[in-house]
MIDOSE-1310 file (N, C-alpha, C; in nm, 2 decimals, decimal comma, always signed):
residues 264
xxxx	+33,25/-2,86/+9,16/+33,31/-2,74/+9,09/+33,43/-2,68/+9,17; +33,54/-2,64/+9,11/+33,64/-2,62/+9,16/+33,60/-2,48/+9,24; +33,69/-2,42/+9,36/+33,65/-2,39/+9,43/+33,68/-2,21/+9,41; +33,75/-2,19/+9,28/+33,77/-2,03/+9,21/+33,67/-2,03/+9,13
xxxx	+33,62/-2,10/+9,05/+33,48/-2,11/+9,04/+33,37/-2,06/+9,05; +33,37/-2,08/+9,20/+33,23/-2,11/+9,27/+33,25/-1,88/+9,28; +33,35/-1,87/+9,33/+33,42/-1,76/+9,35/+33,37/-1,63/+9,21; +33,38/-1,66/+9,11/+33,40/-1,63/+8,97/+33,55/-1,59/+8,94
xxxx	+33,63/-1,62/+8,94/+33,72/-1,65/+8,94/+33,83/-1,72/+8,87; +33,93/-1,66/+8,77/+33,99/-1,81/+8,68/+34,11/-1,73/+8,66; +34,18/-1,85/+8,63/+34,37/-1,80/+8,63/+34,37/-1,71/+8,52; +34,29/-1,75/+8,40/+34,33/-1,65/+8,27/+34,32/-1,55/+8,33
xxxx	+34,25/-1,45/+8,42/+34,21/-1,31/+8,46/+34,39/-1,25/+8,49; +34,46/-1,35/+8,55/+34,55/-1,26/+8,58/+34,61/-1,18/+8,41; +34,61/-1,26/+8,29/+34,59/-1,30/+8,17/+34,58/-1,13/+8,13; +34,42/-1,14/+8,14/+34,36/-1,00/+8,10/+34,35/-0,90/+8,18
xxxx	+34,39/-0,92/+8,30/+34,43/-0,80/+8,38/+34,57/-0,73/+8,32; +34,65/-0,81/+8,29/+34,80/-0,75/+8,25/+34,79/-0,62/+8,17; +34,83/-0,52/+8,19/+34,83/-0,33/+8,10/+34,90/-0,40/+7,98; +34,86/-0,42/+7,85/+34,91/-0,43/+7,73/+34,98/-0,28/+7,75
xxxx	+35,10/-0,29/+7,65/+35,16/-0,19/+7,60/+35,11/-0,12/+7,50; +35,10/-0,02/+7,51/+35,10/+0,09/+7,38/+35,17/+0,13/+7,30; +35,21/+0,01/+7,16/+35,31/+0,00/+7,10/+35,29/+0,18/+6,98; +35,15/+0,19/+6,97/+35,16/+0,35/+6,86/+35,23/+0,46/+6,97
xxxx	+35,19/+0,45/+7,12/+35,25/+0,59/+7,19/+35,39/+0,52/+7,20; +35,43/+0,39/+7,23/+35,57/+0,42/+7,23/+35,62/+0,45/+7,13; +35,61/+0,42/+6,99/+35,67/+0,46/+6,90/+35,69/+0,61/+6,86; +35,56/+0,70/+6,91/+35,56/+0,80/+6,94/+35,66/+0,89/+7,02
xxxx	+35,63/+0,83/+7,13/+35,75/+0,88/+7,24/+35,85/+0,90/+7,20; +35,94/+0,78/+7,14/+36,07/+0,73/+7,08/+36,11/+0,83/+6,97; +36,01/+0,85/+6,86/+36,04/+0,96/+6,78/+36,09/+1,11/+6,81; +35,94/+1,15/+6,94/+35,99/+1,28/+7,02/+36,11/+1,30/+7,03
xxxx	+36,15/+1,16/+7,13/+36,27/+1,19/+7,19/+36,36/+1,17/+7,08; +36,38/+1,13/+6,99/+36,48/+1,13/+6,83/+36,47/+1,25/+6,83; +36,39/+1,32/+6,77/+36,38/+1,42/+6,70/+36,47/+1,56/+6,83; +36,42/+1,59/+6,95/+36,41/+1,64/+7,01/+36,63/+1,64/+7,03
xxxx	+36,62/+1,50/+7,03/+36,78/+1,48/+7,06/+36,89/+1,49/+6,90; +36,81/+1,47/+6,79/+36,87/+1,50/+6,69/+36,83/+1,66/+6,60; +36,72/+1,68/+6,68/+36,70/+1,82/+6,56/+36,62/+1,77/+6,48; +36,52/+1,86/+6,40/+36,42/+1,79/+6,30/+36,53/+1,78/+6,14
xxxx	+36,55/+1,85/+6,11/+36,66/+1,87/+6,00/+36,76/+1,70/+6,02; +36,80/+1,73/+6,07/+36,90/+1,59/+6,08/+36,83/+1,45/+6,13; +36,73/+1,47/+6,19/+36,59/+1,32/+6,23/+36,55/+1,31/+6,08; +36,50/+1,42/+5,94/+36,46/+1,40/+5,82/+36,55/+1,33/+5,78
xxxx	+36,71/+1,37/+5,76/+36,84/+1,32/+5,66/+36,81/+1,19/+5,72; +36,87/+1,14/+5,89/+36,87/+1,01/+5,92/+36,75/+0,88/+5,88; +36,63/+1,01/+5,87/+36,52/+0,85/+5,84/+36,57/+0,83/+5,70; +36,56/+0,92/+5,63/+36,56/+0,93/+5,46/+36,70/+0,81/+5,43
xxxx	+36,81/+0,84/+5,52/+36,93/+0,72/+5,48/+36,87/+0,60/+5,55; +36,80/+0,54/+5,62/+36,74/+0,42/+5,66/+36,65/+0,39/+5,57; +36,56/+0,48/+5,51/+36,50/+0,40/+5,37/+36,51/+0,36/+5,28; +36,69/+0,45/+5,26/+36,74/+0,43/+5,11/+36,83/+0,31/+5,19
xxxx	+36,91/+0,26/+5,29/+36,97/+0,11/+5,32/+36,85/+0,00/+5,31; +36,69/+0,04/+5,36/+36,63/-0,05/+5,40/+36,54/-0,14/+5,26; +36,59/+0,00/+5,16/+36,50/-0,08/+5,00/+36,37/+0,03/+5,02; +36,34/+0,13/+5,09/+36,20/+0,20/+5,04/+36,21/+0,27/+4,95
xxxx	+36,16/+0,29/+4,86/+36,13/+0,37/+4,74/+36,05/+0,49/+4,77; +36,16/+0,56/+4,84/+36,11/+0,77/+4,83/+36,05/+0,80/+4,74; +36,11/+0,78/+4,64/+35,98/+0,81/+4,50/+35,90/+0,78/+4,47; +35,83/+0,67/+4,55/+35,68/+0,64/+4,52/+35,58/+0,70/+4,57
xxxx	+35,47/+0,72/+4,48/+35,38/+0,84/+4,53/+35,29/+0,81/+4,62; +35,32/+0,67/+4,69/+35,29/+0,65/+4,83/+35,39/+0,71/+4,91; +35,44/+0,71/+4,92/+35,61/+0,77/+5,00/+35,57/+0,90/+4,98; +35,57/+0,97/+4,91/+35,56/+1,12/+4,85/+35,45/+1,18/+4,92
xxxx	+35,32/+1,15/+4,94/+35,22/+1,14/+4,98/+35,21/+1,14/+5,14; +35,33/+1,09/+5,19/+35,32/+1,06/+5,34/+35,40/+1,19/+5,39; +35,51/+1,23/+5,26/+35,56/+1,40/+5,29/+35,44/+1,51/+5,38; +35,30/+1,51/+5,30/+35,22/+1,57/+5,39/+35,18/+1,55/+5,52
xxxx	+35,20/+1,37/+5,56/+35,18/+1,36/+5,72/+35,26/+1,36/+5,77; +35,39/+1,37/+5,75/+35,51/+1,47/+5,81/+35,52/+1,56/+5,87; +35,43/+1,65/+5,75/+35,43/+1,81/+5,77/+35,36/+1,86/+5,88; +35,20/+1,78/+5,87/+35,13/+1,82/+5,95/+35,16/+1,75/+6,10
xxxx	+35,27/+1,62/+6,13/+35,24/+1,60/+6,29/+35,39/+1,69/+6,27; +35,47/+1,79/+6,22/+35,61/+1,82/+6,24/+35,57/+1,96/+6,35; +35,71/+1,86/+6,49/+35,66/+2,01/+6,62/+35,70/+2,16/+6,53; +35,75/+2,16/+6,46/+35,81/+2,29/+6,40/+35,81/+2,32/+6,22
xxxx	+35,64/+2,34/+6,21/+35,56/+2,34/+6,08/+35,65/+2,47/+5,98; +35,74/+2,57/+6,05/+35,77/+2,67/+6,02/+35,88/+2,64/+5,92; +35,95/+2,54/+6,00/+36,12/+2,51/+5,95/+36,11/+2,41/+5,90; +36,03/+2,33/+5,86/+36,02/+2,19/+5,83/+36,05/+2,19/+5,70
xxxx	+36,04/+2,22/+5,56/+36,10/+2,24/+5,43/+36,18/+2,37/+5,45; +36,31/+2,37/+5,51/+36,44/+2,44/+5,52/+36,53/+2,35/+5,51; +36,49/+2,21/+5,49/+36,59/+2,11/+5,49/+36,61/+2,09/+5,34; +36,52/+2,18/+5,27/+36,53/+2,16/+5,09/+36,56/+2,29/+5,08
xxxx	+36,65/+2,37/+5,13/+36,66/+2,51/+5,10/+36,57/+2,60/+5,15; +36,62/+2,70/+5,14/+36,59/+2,87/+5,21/+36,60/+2,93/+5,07; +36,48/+3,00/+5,07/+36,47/+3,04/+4,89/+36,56/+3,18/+4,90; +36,59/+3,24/+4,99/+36,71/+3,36/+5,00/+36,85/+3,35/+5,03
xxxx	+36,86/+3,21/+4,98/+37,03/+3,20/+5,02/+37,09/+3,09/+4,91; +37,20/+3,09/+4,94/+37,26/+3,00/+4,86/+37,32/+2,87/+4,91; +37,26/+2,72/+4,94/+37,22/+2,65/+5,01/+37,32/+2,50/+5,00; +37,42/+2,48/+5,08/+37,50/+2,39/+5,03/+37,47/+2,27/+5,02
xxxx	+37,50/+2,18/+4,92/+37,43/+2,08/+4,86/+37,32/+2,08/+4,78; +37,31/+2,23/+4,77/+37,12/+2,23/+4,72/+37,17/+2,32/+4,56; +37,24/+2,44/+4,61/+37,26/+2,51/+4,50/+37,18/+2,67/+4,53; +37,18/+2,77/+4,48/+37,23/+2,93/+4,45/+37,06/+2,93/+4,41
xxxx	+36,95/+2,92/+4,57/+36,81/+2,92/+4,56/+36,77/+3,07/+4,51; +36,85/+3,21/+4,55/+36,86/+3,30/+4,52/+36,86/+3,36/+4,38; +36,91/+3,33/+4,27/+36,86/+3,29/+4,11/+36,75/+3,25/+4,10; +36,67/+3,14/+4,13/+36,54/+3,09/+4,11/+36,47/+3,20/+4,17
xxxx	+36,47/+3,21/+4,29/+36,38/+3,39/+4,34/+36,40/+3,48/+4,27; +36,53/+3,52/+4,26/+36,53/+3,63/+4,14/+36,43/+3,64/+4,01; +36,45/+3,52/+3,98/+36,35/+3,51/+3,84/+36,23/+3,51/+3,84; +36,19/+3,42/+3,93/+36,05/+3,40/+3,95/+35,98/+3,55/+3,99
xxxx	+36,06/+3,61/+4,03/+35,97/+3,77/+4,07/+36,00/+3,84/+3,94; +36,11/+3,87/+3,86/+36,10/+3,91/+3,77/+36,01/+3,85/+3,66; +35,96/+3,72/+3,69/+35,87/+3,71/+3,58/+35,74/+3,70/+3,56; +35,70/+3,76/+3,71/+35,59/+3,85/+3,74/+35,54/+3,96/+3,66
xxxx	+35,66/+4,02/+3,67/+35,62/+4,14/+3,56/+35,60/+4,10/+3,40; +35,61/+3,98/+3,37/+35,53/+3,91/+3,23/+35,38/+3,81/+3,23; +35,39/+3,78/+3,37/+35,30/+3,69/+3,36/+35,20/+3,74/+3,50; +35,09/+3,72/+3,43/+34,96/+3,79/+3,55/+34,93/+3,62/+3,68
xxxx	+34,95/+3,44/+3,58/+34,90/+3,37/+3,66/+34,99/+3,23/+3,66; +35,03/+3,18/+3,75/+35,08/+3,12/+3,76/+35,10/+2,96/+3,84; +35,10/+2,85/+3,79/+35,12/+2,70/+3,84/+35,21/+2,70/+3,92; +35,21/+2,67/+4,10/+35,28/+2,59/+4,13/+35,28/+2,42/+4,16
xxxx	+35,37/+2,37/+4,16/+35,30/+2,20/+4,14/+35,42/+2,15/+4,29; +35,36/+2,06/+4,37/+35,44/+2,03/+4,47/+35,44/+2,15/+4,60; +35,32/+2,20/+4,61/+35,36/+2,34/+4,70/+35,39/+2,30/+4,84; +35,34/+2,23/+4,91/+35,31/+2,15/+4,98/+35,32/+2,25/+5,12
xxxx	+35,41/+2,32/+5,22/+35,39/+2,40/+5,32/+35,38/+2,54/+5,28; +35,44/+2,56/+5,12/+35,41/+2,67/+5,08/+35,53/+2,82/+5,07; +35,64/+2,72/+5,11/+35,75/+2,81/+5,11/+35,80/+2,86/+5,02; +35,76/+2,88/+4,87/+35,78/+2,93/+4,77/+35,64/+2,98/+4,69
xxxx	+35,53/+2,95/+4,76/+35,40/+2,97/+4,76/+35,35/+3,15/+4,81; +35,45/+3,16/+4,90/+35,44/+3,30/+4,98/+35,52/+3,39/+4,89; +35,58/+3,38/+4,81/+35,64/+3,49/+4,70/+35,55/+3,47/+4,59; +35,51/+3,35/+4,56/+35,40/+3,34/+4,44/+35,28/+3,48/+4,50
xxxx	+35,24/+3,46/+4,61/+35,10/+3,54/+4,64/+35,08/+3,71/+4,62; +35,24/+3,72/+4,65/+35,30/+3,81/+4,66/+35,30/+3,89/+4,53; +35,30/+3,83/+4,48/+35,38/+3,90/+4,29/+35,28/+3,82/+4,18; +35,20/+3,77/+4,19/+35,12/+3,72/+4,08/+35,00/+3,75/+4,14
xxxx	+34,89/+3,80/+4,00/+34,74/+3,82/+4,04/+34,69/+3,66/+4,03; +34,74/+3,57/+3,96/+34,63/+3,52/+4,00/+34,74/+3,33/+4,03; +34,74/+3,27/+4,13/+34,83/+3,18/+4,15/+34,74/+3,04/+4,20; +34,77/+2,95/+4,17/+34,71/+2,80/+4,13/+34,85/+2,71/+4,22
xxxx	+34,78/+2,64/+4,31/+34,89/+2,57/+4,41/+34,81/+2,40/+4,38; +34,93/+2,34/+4,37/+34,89/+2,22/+4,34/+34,92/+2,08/+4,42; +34,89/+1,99/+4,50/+34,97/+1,90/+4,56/+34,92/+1,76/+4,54; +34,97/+1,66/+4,60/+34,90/+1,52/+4,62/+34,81/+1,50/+4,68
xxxx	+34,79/+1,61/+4,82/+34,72/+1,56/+4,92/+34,64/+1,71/+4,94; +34,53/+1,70/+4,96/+34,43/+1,80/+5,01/+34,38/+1,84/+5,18; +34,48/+1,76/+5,23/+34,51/+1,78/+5,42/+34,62/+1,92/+5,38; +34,67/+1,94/+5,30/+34,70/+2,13/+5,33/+34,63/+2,21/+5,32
xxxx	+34,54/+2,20/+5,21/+34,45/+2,33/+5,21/+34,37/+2,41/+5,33; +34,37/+2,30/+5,49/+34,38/+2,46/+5,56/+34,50/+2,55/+5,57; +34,62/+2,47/+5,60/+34,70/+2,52/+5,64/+34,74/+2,59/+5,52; +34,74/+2,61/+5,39/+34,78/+2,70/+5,30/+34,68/+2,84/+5,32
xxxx	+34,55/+2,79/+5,34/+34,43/+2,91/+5,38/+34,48/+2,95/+5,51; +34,58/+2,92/+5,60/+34,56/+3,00/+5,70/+34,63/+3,11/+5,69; +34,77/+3,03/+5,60/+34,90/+3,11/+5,59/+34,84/+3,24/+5,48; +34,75/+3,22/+5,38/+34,74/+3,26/+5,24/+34,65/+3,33/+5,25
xxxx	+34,51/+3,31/+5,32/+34,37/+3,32/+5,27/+34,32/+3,30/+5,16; +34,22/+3,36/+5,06/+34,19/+3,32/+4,94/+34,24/+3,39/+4,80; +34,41/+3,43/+4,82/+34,48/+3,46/+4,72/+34,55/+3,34/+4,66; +34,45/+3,20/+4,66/+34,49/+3,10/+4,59/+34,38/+3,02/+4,51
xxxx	+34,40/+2,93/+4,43/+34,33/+2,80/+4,42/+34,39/+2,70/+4,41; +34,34/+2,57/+4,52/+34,41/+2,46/+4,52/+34,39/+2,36/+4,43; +34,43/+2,29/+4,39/+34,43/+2,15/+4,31/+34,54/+2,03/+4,38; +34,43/+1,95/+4,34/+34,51/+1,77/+4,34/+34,56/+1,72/+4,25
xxxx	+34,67/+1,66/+4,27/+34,71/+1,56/+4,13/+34,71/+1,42/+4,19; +34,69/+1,33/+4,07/+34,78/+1,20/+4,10/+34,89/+1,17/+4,10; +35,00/+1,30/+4,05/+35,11/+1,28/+4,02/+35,15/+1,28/+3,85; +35,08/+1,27/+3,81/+35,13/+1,34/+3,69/+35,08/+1,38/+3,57
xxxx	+34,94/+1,45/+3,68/+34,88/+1,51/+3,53/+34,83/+1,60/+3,62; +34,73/+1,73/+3,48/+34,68/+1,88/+3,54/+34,56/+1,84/+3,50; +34,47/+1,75/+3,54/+34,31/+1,74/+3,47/+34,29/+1,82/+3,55; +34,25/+1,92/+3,67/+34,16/+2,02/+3,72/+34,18/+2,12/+3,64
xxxx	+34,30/+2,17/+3,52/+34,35/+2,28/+3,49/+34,28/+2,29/+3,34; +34,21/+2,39/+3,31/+34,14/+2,37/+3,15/+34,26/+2,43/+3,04; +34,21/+2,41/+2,93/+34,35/+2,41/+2,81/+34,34/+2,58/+2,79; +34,48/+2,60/+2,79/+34,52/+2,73/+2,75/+34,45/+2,86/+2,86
xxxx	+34,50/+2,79/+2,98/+34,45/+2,88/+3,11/+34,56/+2,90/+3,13; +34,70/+2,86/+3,16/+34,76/+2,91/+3,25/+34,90/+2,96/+3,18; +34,95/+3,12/+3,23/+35,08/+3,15/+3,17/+35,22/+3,09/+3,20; +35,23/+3,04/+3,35/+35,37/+3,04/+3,39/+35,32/+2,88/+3,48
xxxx	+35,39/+2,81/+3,48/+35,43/+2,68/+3,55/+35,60/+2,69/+3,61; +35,52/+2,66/+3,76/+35,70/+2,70/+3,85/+35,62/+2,58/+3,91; +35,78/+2,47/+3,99/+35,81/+2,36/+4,01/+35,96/+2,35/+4,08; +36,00/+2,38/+4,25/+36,12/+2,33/+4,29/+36,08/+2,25/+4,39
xxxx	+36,21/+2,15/+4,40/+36,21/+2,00/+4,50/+36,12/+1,92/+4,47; +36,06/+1,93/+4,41/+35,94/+1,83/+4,35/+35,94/+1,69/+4,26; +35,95/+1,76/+4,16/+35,92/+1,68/+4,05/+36,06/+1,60/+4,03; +36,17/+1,61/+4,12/+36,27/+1,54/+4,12/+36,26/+1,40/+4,16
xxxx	+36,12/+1,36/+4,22/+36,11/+1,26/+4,32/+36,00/+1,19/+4,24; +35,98/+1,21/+4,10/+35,85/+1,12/+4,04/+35,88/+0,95/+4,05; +35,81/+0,87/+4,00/+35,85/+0,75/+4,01/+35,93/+0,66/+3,92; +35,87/+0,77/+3,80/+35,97/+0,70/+3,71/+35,98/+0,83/+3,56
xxxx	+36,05/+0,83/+3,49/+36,08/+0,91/+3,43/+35,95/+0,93/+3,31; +35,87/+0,82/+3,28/+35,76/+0,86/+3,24/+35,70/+0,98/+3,29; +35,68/+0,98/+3,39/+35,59/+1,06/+3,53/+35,62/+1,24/+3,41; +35,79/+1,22/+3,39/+35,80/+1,42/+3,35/+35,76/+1,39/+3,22
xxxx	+35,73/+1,27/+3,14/+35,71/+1,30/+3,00/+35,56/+1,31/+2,99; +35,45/+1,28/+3,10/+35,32/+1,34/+3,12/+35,32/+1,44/+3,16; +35,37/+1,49/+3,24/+35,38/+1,65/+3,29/+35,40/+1,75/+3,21; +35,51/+1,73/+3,11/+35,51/+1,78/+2,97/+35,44/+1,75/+2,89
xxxx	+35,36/+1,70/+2,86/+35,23/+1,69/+2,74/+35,17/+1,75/+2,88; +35,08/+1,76/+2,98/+35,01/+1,84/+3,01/+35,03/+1,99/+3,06; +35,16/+2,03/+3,02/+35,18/+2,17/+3,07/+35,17/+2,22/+2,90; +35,20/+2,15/+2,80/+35,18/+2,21/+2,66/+35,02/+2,23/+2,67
xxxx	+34,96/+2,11/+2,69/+34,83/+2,13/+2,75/+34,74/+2,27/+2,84; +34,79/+2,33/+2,91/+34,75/+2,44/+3,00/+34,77/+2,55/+2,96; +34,93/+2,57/+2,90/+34,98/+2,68/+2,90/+34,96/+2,78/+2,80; +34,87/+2,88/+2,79/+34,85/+2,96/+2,74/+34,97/+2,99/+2,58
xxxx	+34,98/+3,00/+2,46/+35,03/+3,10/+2,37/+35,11/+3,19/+2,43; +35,24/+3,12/+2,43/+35,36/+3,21/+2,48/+35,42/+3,18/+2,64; +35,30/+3,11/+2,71/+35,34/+3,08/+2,83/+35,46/+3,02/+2,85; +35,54/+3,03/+2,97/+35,64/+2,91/+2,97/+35,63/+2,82/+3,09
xxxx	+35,75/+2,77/+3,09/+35,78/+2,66/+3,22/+35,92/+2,74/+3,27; +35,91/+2,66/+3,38/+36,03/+2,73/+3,51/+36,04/+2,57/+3,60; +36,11/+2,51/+3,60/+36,09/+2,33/+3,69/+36,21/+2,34/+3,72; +36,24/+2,26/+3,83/+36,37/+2,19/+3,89/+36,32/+2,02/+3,86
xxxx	+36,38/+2,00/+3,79/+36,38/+1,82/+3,74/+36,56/+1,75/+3,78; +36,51/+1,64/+3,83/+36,63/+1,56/+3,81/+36,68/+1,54/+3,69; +36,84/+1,47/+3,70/+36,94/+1,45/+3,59/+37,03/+1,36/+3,61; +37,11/+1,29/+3,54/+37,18/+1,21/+3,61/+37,34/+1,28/+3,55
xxxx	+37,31/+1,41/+3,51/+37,44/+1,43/+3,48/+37,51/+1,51/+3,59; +37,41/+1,56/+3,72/+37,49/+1,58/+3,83/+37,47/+1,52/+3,94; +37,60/+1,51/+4,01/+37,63/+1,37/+4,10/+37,50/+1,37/+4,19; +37,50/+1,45/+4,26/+37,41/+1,51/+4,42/+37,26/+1,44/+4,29
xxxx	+37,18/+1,42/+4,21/+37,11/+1,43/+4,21/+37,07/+1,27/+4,12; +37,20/+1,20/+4,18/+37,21/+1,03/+4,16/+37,25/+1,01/+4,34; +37,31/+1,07/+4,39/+37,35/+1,03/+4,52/+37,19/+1,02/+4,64; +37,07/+1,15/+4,57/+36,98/+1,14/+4,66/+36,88/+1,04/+4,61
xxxx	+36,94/+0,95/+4,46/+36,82/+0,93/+4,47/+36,70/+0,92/+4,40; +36,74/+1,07/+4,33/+36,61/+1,12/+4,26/+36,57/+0,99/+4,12; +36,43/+1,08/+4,05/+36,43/+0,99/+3,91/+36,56/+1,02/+3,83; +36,57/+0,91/+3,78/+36,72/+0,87/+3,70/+36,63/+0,88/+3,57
xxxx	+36,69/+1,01/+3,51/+36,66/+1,03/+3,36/+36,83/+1,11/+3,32; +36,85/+1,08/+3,21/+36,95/+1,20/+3,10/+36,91/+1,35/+3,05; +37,04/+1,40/+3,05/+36,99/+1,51/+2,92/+36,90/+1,51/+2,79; +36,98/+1,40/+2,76/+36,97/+1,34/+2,61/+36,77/+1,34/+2,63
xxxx	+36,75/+1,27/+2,72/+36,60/+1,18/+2,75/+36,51/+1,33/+2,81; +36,57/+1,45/+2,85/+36,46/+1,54/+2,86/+36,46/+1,60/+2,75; +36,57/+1,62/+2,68/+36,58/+1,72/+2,54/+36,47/+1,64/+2,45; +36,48/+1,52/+2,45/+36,39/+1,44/+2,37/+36,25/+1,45/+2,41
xxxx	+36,23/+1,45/+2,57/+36,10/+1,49/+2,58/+36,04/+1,61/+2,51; +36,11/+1,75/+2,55/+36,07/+1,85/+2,52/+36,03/+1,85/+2,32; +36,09/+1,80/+2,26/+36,08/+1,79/+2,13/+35,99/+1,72/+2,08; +35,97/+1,61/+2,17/+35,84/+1,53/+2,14/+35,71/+1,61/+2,20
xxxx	+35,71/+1,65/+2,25/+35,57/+1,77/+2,29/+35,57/+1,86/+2,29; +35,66/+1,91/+2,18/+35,63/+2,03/+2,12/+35,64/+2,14/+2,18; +35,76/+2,18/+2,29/+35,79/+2,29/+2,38/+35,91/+2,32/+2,33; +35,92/+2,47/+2,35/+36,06/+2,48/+2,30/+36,17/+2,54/+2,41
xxxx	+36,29/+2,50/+2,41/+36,37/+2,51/+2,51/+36,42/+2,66/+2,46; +36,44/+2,71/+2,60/+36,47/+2,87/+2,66/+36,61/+2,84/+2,69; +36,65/+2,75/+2,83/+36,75/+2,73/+2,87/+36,73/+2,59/+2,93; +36,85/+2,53/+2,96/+36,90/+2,39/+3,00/+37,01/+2,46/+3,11
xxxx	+36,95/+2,48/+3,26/+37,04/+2,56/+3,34/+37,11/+2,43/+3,43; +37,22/+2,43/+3,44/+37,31/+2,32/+3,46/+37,39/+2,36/+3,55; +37,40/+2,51/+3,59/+37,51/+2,54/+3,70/+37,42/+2,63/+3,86; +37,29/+2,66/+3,82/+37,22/+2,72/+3,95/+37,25/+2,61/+4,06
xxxx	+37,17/+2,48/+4,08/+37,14/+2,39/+4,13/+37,23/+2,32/+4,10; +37,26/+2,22/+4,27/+37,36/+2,08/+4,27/+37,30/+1,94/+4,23; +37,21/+1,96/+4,26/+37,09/+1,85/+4,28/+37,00/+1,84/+4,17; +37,00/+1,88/+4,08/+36,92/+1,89/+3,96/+36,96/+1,98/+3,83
xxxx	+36,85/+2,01/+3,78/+36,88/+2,15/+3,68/+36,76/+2,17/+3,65; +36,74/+2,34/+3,63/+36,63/+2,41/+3,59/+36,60/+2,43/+3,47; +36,52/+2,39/+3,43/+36,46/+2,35/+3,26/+36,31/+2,53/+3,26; +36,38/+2,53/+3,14/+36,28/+2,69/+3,10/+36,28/+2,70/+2,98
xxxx	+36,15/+2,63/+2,96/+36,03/+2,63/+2,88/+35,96/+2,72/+2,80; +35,92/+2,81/+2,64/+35,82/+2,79/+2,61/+35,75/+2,76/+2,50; +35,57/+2,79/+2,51/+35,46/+2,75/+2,43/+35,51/+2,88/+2,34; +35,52/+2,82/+2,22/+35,55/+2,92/+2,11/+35,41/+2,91/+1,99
């Protein structure tokens, strides 16, 4: 018997002695240091243009869905949807968020309860709490609902979707359905024509809708990306499910347009 052997002893050991690398913490590290050296705001824009060179589909509701593990490992939980707008200002590339706040409080004084869909950190969630008795927050993923409870307490109720439908919501429960940065990102333009049969679905006798939807008839909102639908192709939704249009708002937002809805 050879004489490393006898020893216990064998060349592989140097083999398994060697410190494998920790390819999850360096990738970790690597990020820190991104982020740390670019800013979270501008680390979001730079990954987001490497998905759209690399072929990922942002709008898959796998993709969409990962928005919440974002949120929750982001060092700065506070600021982290500021990169979709600041609901008190007028936000360049985004469009005049200030209108949408306006209304939405003013239409408090009509409406006692209200859908948000897409809430996700809750930054338009904190005026909902504010001004409506009774408010319904809705997302993909149910890893927020502490953090909405911490920020909120129980001036909410949460719901899950699949993405494009309200099965938790019973028929003719709810007055108002509000919707910004969201539903711009569905998968495919089907996605708003179920959304609309289920908000006809929910919405109370007189209720309306309030949504930011994509368009392709403004640039910023083919440049990001979003679902590629027409005018022509929401006007036709609305008519096919039996909602009737309020307004077709075309100049608030760069990135979309605000569609306002109602159950008549």
């Amino acid at each position: 018997m050879e004489w490393w052997r006898k020893i216990g002893f064998h060349p592989n050991s140097f083999r398994n002695c060697q410190v494998k690398p920790d390819v999850h913490q360096m990738k970790k590290k690597f990020i820190f240091f991104v982020k740390r050296l670019l800013g979270e705001k501008l680390y979001l824009f730079v990954k987001k243009l490497y998905l759209n060179i690399f072929g990922v589909n942002v709008n898959s509701l796998k993709y969409q869905k990962k928005w919440t593990e974002f949120y929750l490992k982001s060092d700065d939980k506070e600021k982290f949807s500021l990169g979709w707008g600041e609901i008190d200002k007028y936000n360049k590339g985004l469009g005049d968020y200030r209108v949408v706040l306006k209304k939405i409080i003013s239409m408090s004084k009509s409406f006692d309860s209200i859908l948000e869909i897409g809430c996700l950190d809750g930054k338009w969630s904190k005026v909902l709490v504010e001004h409506f008795d009774e408010v319904h927050l809705m997302d993909l993923n149910d890893k927020l609902l502490p953090i909405l409870q911490k920020k909120f307490g129980d001036k909410f109720t949460f719901h899950t979707t699949s993405g494009n439908e309200l099965k938790s919501l019973d028929d003719d429960s709810i007055e108002l359905i509000f919707s910004m940065d969201s539903l711009v990102r569905v998968p495919d333009k089907k996605y708003i024509l179920d959304y609309l049969i289920d908000f006809n679905r929910v919405l109370k006798k007189q209720g309306e809708v309030y949504v930011h939807l994509p368009c392709n008839l403004k640039t910023k909102s083919i440049r990001k990306k979003f679902t590629d639908i027409s005018k022509p192709e929401i006007l036709n939704f609305i008519e096919v499910v039996g909602l009737k249009l309020i307004e077709f708002d075309e100049k608030t937002l760069d990135h979309g347009i605000l569609l306002h809805l109602i159950k008549e």
